[in-house]
N, C-alpha and C positions, 0 to 999 in steps of 0.2 A: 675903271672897273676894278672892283676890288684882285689882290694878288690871289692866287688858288695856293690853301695851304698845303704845304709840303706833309702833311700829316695824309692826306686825303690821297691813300694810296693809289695806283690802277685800277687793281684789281676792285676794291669799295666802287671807283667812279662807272665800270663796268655793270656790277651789277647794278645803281641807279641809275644807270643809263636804257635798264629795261623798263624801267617805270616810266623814265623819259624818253622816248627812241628817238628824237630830233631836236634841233636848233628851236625849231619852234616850241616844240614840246615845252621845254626846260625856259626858254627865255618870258612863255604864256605863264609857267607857274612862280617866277620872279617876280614877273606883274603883279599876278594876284596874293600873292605874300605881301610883297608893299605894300601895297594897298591897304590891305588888311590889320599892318602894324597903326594904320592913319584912324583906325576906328576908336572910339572912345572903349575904354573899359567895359565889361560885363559885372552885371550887378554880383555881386556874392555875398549871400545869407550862411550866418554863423548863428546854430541854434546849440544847446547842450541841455543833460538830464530830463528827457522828456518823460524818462520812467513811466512806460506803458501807457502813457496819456493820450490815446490815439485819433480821438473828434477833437479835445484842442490842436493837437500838431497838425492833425490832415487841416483844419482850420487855418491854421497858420502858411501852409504851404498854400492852400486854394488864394490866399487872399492875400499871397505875397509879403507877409507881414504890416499886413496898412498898407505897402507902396500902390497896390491899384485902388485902392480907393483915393488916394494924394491925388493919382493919376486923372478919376473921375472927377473928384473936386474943381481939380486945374484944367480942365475941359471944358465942363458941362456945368458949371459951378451959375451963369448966365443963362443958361436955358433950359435945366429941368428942377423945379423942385425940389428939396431934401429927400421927401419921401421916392420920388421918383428915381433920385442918384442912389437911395439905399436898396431900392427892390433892384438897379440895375446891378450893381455891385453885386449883389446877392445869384442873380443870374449869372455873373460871371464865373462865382466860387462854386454855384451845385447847380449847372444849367440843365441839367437830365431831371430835376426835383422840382426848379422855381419858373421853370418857361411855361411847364403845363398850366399849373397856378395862375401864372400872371394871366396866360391867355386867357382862360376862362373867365379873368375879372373882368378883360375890356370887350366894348360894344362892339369896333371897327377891326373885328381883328385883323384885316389885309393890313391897314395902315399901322396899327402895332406892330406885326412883322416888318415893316418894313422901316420903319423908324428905329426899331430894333439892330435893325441889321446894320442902317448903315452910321449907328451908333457906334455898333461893336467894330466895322469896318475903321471907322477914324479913332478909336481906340488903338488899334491895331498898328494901324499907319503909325501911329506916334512912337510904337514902341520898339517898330523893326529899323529904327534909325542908327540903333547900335549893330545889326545883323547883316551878314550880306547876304544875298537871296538864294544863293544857296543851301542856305543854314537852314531858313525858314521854309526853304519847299522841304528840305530832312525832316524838319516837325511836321509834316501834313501826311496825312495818309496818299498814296498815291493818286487812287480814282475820285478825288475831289484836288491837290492840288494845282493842278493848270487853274481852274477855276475863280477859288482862292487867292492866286497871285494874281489872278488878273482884278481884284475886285482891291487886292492891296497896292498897286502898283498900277490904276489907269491914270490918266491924267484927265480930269475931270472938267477941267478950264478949256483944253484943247475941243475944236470942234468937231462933232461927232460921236468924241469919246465920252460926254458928258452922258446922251442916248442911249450908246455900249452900255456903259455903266447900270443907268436905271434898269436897261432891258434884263441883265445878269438879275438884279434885284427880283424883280416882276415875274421873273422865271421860274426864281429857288421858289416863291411863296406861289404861282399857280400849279407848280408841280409836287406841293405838298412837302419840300425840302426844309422847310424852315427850322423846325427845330433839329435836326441834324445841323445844317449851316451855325443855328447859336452856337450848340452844343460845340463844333469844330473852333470854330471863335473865340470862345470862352477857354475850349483849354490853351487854344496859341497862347490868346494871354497869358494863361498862367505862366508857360513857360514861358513867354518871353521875358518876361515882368525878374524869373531870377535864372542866371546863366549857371550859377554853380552853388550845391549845399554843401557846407562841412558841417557835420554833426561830431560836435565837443564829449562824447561819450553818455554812456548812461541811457540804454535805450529801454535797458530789462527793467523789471522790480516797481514795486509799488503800486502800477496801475496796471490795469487787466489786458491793456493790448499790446505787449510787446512786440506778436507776433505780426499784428495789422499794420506795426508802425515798418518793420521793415519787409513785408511786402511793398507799401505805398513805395518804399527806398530803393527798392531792384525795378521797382518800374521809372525811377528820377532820372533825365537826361541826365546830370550830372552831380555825382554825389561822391565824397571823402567822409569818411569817420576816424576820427581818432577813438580809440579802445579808453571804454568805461573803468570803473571795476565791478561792474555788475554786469557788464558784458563778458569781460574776460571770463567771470563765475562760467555764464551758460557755453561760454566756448569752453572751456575747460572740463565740463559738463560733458558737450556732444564730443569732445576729443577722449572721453574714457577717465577723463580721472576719479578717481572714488569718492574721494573726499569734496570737489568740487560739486558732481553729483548729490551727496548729503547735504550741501549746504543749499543750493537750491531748491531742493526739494521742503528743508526746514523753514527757507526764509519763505518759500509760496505758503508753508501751512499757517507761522507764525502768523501771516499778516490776512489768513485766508483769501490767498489770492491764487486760486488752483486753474485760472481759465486758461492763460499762455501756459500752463503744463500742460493740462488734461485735454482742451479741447483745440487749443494753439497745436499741440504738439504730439498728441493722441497718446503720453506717456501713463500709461497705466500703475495705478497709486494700490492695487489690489492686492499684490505680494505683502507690500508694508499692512495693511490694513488688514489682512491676515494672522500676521506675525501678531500685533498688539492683541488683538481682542484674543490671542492665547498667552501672551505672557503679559501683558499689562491688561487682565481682564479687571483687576481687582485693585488697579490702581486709581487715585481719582486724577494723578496729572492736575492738581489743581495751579500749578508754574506756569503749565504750557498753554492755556485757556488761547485761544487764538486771539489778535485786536482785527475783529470785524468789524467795521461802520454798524450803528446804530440802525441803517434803512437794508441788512440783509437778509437773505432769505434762507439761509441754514437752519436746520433745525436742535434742538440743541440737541439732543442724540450726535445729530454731524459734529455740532461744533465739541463735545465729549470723546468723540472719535479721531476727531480732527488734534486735540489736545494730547491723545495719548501715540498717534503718529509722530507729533513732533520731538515728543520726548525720546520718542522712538530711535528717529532719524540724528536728533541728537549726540544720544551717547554713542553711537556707530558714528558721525562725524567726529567727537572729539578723537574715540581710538585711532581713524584713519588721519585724520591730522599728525598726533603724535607718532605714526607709523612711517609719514615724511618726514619730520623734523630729527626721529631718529637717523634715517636714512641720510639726511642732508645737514649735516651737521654745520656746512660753512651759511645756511641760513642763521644762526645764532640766534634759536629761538629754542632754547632747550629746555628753559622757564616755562613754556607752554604746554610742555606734558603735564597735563594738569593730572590726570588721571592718576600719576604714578606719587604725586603727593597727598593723596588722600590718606584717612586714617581712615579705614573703613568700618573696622568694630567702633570708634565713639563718633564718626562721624562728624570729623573735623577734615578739613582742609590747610595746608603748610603754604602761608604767599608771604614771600621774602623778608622769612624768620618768623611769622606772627602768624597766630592760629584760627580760624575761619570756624563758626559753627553751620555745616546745610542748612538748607531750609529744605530739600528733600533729600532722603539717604537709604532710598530703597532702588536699589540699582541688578535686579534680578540676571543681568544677562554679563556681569562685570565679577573676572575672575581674582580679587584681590591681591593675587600670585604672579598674576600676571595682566595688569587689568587694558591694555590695550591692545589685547587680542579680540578676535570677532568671538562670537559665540557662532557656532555650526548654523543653527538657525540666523544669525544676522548674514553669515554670509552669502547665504542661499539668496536671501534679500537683497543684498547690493548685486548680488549677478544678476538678477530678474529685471531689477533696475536698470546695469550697465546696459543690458538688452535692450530693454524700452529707449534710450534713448543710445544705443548705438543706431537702433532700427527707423527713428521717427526722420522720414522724408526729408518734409519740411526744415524740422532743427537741422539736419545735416545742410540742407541747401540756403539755409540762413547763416549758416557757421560760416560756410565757405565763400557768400558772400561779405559777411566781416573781417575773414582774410584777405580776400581779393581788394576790396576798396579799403580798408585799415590799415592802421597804424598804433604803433603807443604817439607818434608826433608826427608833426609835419608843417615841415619850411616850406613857405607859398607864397609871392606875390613880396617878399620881404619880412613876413611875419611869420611868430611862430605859434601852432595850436597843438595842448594839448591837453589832459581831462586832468589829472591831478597837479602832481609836483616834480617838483626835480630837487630829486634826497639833499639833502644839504647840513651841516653841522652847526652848531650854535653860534661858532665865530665867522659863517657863513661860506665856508669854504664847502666843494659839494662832497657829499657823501661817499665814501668809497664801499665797492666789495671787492672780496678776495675770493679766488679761486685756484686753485693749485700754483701758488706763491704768485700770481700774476692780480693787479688790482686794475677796477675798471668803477671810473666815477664821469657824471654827467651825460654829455650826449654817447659816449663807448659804453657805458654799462646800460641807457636805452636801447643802444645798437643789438647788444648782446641777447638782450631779454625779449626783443621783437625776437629775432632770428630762433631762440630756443624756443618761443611760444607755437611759431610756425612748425618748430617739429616735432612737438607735441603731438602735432596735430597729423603732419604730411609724411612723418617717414615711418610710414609700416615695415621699411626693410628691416629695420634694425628696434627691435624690441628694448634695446638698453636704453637706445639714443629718445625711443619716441615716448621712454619712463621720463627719462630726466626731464623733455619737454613739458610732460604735463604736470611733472613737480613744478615746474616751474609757470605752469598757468595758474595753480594754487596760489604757491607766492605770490605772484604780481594780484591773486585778490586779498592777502590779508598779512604779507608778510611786512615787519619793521621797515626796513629798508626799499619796498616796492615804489615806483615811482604813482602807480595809483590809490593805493593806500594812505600811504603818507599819515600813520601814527604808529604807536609806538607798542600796540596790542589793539586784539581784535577781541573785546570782554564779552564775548557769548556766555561764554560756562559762568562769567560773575555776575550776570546781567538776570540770569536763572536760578542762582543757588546761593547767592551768598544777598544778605539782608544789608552791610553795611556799603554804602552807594559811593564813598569812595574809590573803592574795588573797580567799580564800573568806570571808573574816568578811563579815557583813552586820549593822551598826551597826543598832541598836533607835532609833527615836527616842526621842527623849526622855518621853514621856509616859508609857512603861513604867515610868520609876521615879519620876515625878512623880504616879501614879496611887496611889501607894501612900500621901500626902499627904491628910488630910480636904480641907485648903486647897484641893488640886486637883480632888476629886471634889464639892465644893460650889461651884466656879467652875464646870464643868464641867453641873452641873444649872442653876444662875442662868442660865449662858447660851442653854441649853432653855428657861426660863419653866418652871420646875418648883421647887418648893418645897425647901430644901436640907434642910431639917430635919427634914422626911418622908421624902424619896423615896431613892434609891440607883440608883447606874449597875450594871446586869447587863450583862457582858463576857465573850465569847471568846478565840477566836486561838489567843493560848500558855497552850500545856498548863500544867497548875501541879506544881512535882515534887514531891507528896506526899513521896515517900519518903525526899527531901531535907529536909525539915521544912516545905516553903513551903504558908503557906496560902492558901485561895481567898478567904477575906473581908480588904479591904484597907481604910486610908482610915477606919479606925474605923467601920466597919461600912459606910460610905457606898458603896463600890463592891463586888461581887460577881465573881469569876472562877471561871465553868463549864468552862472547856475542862478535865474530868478524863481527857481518852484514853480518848471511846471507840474510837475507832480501836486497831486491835493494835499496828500500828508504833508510836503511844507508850506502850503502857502501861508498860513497862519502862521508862523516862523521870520515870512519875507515881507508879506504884506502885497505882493503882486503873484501874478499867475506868469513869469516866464520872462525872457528877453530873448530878443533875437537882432543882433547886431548886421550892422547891413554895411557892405560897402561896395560903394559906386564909383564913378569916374570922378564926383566931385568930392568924396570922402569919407567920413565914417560916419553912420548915427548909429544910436542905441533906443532902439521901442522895446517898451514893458509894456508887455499885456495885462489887462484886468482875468478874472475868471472866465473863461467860456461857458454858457451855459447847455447848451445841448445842439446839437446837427439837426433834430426835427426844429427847436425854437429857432435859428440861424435860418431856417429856410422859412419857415411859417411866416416867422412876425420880421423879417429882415433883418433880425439883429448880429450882429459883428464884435468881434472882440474889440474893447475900448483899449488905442494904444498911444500911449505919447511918446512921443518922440524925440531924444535931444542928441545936438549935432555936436558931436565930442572930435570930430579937425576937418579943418575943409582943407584942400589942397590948391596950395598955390596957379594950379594950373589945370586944366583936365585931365586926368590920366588917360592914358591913350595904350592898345594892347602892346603896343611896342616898348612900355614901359613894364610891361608884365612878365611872370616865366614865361608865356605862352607867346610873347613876344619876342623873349630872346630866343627862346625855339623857333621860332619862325628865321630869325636872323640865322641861326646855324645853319635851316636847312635853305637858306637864300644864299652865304656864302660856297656850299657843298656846293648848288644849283649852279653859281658861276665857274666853279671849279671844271662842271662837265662841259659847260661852254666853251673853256676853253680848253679844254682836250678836245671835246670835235673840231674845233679851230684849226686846231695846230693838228691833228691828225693820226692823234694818240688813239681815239675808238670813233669806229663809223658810226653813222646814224644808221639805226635798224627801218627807221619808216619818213619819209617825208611828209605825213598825214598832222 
């Protein structure tokens, strides 16, 4: 029997001994700990940048990333037809949609139901061999799991039990149960198929459902995110910052993508839309024209409306910018007052020493004297704003879930994930900041910047403290030095005003091509306290341009890069619609998805995302949960467990129950 450590006070063994109240108690949950470290590993899905893409990603979660189709394949692959394994796959991913359909196609519907079922049954069976039964009656709604288990777990060879069985069958489909029972089937599956999501950032921006993708996430048995920088934006957003506010609201217009504002988030656009049509009535905003897709349904009045908003939201973002970077001077971003470089009678711009001519220089609400002040009227407007989205439900109970399950990183299982970079300097040493003479580089200035982000957000006691925080949600979206940023300027205002496209470059730091280096992604792990030799850094951000030859595994296998576009704006860029890296007890793959085409086509004609698959390490051996954190958690609270045994033993604390 292991020795009980000396750390594991009385008083500690005391109170676990109410969870435990007896010998038996405590020695039952030893067992089942054991036990449980002998299981093979749980599958865990790594997806990143789904940028509002909400039927490819719900797609991708229904259907396991390809794994239950592999699954069907490797089944049924001898006994039903192609078309037959696709319509059933298909009923696994949307069984409330494609069970009514199918039924209605076949003659014999008993016998459908019921070949059905006990389809989905040995589907089933196969997949709870990583679970112990406890687990899988937690997935079952109560007043059907007895049922359930018993149709998962009879023995079908034994005599009698074979009759059990069919009768269960015969029962659900004469008492009209059937398609509830699919339907119940079909989600096990799903969950069983993935034990755990980490989403690599980037949930917001670009596509219209940001807000549908993290609902489906508050409903995920189990889910981690590491913080985007498009995330951070709207957290930074619902925490009150001004400026984060402005920028959101700019980047929904620019790209007219107002539905996670407006209707995701009920944030009323009516204040700003007020303001232009009196001070920019007579402006044409011909910069700010929106890039709407060619099939939308704006009208161009809207999209002229739409144009002179952003212009709007604009210049009140640059001023509120340059209002933090006054403020925060140890950002070293003091180059970024753009405003206060302007020449405003000829209508030049000063960028490091050389002279800029606008392309627009009618700035009605910009006091020359002072030009990064609000005008009275702008700031009526950001308060209306701050309102709208201090008020919006929803964003607040989506913020607070990106707190709760987020991070900027996180060490798991051996590896490290996180969405952008880790600051670093040209001779590859990591990046430092300063802060009242104290410097903080690598995983401590991650540390720091999580912890400030959070009180941004959570400490209303203290109004100074919960400024600094959300200056500092700002940052982490577009400052030099941000671990999710990770360039060297964020060229809005050059991107809009100045004609020469130099201007607009935004320098990569350095860690973009030093990642590509074992040397750097095994410095990079040492500096986490994670093993170099095992483990591997999973990475977002930039897309990978398939189609150019670039691939996603870097670093001699040591670093991993997910950003495959799911987003539409890059897929042309990558050449694939997304990756979703999976790893299991026997190792890592990586599947790229083709396009999705739509939820109604998916369910109508059985179509599925085209995904291949390649198997980037297998592991020597199986992994088993004992090899995992969630293993050596189990090991601590198995050592604690003996600890209380043997204090009842010896007669340190009574048993409360002999039950």
């Amino acid at each position: 029997m292991p020795t009980p450590s000396p750390d594991l006070s009385l008083k500690y063994l005391q109170l676990l001994s109410e969870k435990y109240p007896s010998i038996q108690a405590a020695s039952t949950a030893i067992i089942n700990l054991t036990a449980q470290q002998q299981l093979p590993k749980g599958t865990e899905h790594f997806l990143s940048d789904v940028h509002g893409e909400h039927e490819a990603f719900e797609h991708v979660l229904r259907n396991g990333a390809g794994s239950i189709w592999r699954k069907i394949e490797e089944m049924f692959a001898d006994s039903m037809t192609k078309p037959e394994r696709r319509n059933l796959a298909t009923l696994i991913y949307y069984p409330e949609l494609k069970g009514p359909l199918m039924l209605q196609a076949v003659a014999d519907k008993e016998e459908w139901s019921r070949l059905t079922l006990i389809r989905l049954v040995k589907l089933c069976r196969h997949l709870t061999a990583k679970y112990r039964r406890e687990a899988v009656r937690n997935y079952l709604p109560k007043h059907v799991a007895e049922t359930i288990e018993e149709l998962l777990y009879d023995q079908e060879g034994v005599e009698f039990k074979a009759a059990y069985y069919q009768s269960q069958i015969d029962t659900i489909i004469s008492t009209g149960s059937t398609q509830m029972f699919i339907t119940l089937l079909a989600e096990l599956i799903q969950r069983l198929a993935v034990r755990r999501l980490h989403i690599i950032g980037d949930i917001y921006d670009r596509g219209p459902g940001a807000h549908i993708i993290l609902d489906l996430l508050m409903k995920h048995h189990q889910v981690d995110i590491q913080w985007g920088n498009h995330d951070i934006l709207w957290m930074g957003a619902a925490a009150g910052n001004e400026a984060s506010i402005a920028n959101v609201i700019r980047f929904s217009l620019r790209y007219g993508n107002l539905e996670t504002l407006e209707n995701g988030y009920g944030i009323s656009l009516m204040p700003l839309a007020s303001f232009v049509l009196e001070t920019y009535k007579d402006d044409p905003c011909e910069l700010f024209m929106p890039k709407v897709s060619k099939d939308n349904t704006f009208t161009s009045n809207e999209i002229q409306l739409m144009a002179k908003m952003q212009k709007a939201i604009a210049i009140i973002q640059f001023k509120l910018e340059s209002q933090i970077i006054k403020r925060r001077p140890q950002y070293e971003m003091d180059d970024r007052r753009l405003l206060t470089q302007i020449d405003y009678a000829r209508g030049v711009i000063t960028l490091d020493g050389k002279e800029y001519p606008l392309l627009d220089k009618h700035f009605p609400t910009i006091d020359p004297q002072n030009p990064e002040a609000l005008s009275p009227e702008e700031q009526v407007v950001v308060e209306k704003l701050k309102y709208s989205f201090a008020h919006s439900r929803k964003l607040q109970q989506h913020t607070r879930f990106l707190f709760a399950k987020g991070s900027l990183y996180l060490a798991h299982n051996g590896n490290l994930l996180y969405h952008g970079c880790i600051s670093m300097n040209e001779d590859g040493g990591f990046r430092a900041f300063s802060v009242n003479g104290e410097s903080f580089a690598g995983k401590a200035f991650l540390d720091r910047v999580d912890r400030l982000a959070r009180q941004g957000y959570f400490d209303i006691d203290n109004p100074e403290q919960k400024q600094y925080g959300m200056d500092t949600l700002w940052f982490l979206w577009c400052a030099p030095k941000s671990p999710l940023f990770g360039k060297e300027k964020m060229a809005t205002f050059e991107r809009y005003f100045l004609a020469d496209k130099a201007t607009h470059a935004e320098k990569r730091n350095p860690y973009y091509s030093l990642r590509d280096t074992e040397e750097t992604a095994r410095k990079i792990l040492q500096e986490f306290g994670l093993n170099p030799d095992t483990g591997c850094i999973i990475n977002g951000h930039v897309p990978v341009k398939v189609s150019k030859g670039e691939k996603p595994i870097k670093a001699n296998g040591k670093l991993i890069v997910i950003d495959g576009g799911f987003s539409r704006a890059y897929q042309q860029e990558t050449g694939i619609a997304g990756y979703t890296l999976i790893s299991n007890s026997r190792g890592l793959l990586l599947a790229a998805h083709q396009p999705f085409e739509s939820k109604q086509k998916a369910v109508s004609e059985a179509l599925d995302i085209d995904t291949e698959t390649e198997i980037i390490h297998t592991y020597p051996r199986r992994m088993l949960i004992g090899d995992t954190d969630r293993g050596r958690e189990f090991q601590e609270q198995i050592d604690e467990l003996h600890a209380l045994l043997h204090a009842y033993r010896v007669g340190l604390i009574k048993e409360h129950s002999l039950a």
